[in-house]
C-alpha positions as CSV (number, residue, x, y, z in Angstrom):
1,X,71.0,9.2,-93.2
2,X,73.9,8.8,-91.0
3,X,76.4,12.2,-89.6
4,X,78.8,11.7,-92.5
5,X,76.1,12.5,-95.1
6,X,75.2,15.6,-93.4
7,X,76.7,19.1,-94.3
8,X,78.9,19.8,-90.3
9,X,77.8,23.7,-90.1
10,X,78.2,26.4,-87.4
11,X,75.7,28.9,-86.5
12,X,77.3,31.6,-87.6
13,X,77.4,30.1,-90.9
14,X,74.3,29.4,-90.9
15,X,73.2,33.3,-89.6
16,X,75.4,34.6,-92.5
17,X,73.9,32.8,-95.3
18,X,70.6,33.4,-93.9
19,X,71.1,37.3,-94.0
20,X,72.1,36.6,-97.5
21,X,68.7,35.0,-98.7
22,X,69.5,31.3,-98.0
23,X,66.5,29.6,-96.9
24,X,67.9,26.0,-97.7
25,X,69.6,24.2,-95.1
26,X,68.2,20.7,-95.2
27,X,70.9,17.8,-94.1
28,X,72.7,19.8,-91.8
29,X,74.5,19.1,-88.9
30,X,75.2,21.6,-85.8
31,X,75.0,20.3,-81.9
32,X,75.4,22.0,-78.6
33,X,75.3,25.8,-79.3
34,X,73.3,28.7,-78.3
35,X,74.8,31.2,-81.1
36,X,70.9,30.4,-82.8
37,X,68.6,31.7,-80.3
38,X,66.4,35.0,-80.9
39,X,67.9,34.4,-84.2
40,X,64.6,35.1,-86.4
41,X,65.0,32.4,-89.4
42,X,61.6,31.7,-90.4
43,X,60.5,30.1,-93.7
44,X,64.0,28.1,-92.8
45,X,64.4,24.7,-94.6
46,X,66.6,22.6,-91.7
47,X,64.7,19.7,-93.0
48,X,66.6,16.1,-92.7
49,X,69.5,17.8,-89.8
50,X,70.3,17.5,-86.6
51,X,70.1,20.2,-84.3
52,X,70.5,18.6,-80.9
53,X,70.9,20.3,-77.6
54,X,70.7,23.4,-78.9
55,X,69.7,26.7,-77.0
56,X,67.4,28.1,-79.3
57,X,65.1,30.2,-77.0
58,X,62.8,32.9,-78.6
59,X,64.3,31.9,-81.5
60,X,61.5,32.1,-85.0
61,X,61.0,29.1,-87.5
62,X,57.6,30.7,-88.2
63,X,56.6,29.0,-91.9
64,X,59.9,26.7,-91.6
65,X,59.7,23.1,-92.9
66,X,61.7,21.2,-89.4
67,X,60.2,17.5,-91.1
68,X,62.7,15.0,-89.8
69,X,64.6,17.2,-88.1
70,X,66.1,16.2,-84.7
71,X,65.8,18.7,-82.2
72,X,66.5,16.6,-79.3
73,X,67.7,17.7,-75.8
74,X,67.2,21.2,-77.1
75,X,65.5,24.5,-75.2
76,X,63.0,25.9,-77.4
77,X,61.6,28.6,-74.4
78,X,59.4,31.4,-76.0
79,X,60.1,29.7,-79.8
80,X,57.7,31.1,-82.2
81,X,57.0,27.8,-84.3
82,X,53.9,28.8,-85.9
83,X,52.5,27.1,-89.4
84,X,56.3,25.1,-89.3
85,X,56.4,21.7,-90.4
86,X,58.1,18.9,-87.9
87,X,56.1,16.1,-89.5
88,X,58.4,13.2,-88.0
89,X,60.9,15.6,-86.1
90,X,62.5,14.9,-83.1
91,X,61.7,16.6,-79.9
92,X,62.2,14.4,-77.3
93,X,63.5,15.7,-74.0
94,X,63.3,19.1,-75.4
95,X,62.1,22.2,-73.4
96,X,58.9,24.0,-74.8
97,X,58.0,26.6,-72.4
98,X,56.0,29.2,-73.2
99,X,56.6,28.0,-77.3
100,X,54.2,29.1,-79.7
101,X,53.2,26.7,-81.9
102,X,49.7,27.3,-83.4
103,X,49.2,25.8,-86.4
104,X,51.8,23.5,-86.4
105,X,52.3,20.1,-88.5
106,X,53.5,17.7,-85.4
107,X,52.3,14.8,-87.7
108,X,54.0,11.2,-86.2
109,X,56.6,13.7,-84.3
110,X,58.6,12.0,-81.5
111,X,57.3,14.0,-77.8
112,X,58.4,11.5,-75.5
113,X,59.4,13.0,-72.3
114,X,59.2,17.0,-73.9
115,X,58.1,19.0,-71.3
116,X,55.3,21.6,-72.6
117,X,54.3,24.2,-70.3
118,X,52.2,27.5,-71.6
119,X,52.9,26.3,-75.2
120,X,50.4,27.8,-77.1
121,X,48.8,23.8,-79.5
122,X,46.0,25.9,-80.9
123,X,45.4,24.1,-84.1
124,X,48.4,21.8,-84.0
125,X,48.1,18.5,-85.9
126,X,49.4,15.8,-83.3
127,X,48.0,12.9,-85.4
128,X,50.1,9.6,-84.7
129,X,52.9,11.9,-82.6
130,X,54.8,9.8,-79.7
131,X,53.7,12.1,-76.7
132,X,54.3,8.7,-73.8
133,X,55.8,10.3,-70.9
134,X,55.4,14.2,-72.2
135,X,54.7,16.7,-69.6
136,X,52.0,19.1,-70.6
137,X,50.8,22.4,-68.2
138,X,48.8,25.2,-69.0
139,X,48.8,24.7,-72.4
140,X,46.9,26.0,-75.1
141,X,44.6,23.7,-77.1
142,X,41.5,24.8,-78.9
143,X,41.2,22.8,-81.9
144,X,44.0,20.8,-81.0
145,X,44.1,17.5,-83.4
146,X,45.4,14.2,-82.1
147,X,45.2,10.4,-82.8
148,X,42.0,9.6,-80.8
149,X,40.4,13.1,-80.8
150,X,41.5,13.2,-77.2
151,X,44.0,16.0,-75.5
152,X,46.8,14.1,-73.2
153,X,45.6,13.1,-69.6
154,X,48.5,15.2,-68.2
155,X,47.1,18.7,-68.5
């Protein structure tokens, strides 16, 4: 799906109709803004957008379905992304630290070159993610699931 199919909204929008009990915001659009972080939007639907280089530290998509999203180039520090979905999301070069992101769905999710320090993988599913050139340190990861059973050399 290419940018003109997608629904150009800014965070405050997005904030407002939140507040009001919208949880649907799948096909979206929104780039370069930190108006989002410490927001607390779980069980947010942001499915199918593009979020790229976003602040979005201690921001909360607990429960939040993030499949196919793009979060590219974004700074996730101290996220609380527990039990979200981001089967097939895009996080590359994206800023982890100190994330949480137990229980998380990273099925065939795009890591290349995400740097992951003190993020908090306990049962993540990382089955078929891209995690070539990731940087991982201190990092959390009892029960941790990937392709091969292994955890990444880097830790």
């Amino acid at each position: 799906m290419d940018n003109k199919q997608r629904q150009v909204i800014d965070a405050d929008e997005i904030l407002e109709r939140y507040i009001a009990g919208e949880r649907n915001f799948s096909n979206i659009l929104i780039e370069g803004s930190d108006e989002l972080a410490g927001a607390d939007l779980r069980e947010i639907n942001l499915s199918h957008s593009i979020l790229t280089e976003m602040i979005l530290e201690e921001v909360n998509f607990s429960n939040s379905n993030l499949t196919k999203t793009n979060l590219g180039l974004s700074i996730l520090y101290s996220a609380n992304i527990q039990r979200a979905d981001l089967t097939e999301a895009i996080l590359t070069f994206t800023e982890l630290t100190n994330a949480n992101l137990t229980d998380t769905k990273l099925i065939n999710a795009n890591l290349s070159n995400t740097s992951m320090v003190m993020v908090n993988l306990t049962n993540a599913n990382l089955t078929s993610s891209n995690i070539e050139e990731a940087y991982f340190d201190k990092c959390i990861l009892q029960n941790t699931i990937t392709s091969d059973g292994r955890v990444p050399d880097n830790l």
